[in-house]
C-alpha positions in Angstrom: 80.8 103.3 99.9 81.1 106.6 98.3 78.4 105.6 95.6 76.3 104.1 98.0 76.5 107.1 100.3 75.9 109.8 97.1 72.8 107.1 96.4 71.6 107.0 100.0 71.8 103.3 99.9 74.7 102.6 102.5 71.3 101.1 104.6 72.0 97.8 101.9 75.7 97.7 103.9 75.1 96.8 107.5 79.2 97.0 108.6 81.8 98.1 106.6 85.0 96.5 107.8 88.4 97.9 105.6 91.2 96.1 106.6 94.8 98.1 106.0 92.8 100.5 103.3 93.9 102.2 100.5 92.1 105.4 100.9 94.0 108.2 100.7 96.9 109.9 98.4 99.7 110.3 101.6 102.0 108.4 99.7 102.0 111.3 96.9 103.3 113.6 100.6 106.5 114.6 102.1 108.9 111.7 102.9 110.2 113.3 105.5 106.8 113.1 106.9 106.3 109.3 106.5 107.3 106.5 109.0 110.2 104.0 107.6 107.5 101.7 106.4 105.6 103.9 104.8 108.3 106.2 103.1 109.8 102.8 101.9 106.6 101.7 99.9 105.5 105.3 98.8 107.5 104.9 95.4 105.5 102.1 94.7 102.1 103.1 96.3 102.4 106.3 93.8 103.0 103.8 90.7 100.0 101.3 92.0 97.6 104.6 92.5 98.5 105.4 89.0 97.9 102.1 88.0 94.6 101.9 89.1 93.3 104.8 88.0 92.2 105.2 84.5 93.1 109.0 84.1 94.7 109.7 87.7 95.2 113.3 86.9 91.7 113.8 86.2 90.5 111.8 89.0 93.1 112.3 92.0 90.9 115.0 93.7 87.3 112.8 93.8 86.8 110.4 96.3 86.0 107.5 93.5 89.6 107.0 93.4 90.4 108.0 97.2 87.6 107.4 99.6 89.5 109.8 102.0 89.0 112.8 100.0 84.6 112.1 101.0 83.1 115.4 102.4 82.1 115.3 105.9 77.9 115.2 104.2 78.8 111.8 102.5 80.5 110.6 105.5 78.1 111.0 107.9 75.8 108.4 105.4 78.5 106.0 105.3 77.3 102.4 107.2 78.8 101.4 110.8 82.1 101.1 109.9 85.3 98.7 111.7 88.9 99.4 110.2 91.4 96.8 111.0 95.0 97.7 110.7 98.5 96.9 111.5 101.0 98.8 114.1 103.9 98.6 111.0 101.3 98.7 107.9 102.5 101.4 105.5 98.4 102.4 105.4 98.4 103.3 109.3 98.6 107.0 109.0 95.6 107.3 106.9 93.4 105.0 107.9 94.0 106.8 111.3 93.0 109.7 109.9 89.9 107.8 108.0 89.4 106.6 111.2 89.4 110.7 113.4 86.7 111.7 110.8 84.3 108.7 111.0 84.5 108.9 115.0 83.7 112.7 115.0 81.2 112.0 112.5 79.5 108.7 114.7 80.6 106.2 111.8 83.0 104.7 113.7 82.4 101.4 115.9 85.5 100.2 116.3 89.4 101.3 115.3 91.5 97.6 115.6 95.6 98.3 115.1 97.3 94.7 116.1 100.1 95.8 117.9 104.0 94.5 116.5 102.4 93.6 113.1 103.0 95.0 109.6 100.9 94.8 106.2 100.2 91.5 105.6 100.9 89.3 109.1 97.3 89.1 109.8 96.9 87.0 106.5 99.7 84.5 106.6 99.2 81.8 108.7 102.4 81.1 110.0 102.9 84.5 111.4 101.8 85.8 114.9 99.0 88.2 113.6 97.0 85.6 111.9 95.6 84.4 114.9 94.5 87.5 116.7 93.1 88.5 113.4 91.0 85.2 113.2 90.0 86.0 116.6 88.8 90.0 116.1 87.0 88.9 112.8 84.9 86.2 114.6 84.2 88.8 117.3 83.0 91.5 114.3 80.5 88.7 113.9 79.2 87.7 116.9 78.8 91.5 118.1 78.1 93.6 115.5 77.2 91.2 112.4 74.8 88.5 114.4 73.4 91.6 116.5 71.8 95.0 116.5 74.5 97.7 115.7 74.5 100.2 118.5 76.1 103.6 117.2 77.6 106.0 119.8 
């Protein structure tokens, strides 16, 4: 989105829908800061962030390698945008905070959490987030995908 938004092509995107994102570099923060689930995972967040980056030191501060680092100009071109998270995810903090910015900014439709789940219980089908999920996603699609997007 950040290239599309530099571009001024996020009209090609009509909803953007991150689901438990990766956007931000909290896990390189303060334990003390982090919730269990998150402070448990931040070791190996750190190592996957490093991982995907081809030069992280040169490229922690751009928003190429964390969308959550966009200025408040690019932002405001981002498409209508839906996050979907988990109440346990170890990715809650910042995609609430992802979340704050596009709201202020009118970017945000809709902020989903599905309460008593963690990071991957809305993919698994034998656990009780998978249905719920199935059940937001078709709504994305009937209201915002199959119709006009309002913004606020």
């Amino acid at each position: 989105m950040v290239l599309l938004a530099e571009n001024d092509e996020t009209n090609l995107v009509k909803l953007a829908v991150p689901i438990v994102p990766m956007i931000s570099d909290y896990s390189f923060g303060n334990p003390a800061a982090m919730t269990t689930e998150e402070r448990d995972f931040s070791s190996t967040m750190r190592k996957m962030w490093k991982l995907i980056a081809a030069d992280f030191e040169e490229q922690k501060e751009t928003p190429y390698l964390f969308p959550a680092n966009t200025s408040d100009e690019l932002l405001v071109k981002f498409p209508p945008t839906i996050i979907i998270e988990s109440e346990f995810d170890i990715f809650l903090t910042e995609a609430c905070r992802f979340a704050t910015r596009l709201r202020k900014l009118g970017r945000l439709l809709e902020l989903v959490v599905f309460p008593g789940e963690d990071h991957t219980s809305y993919s698994l089908p034998w656990c009780s987030g998978f249905t719920l999920y199935q059940d937001v996603m078709q709504k994305i699609f009937r209201e915002y995908i199959h119709s006009p997007i309002q913004l606020k």
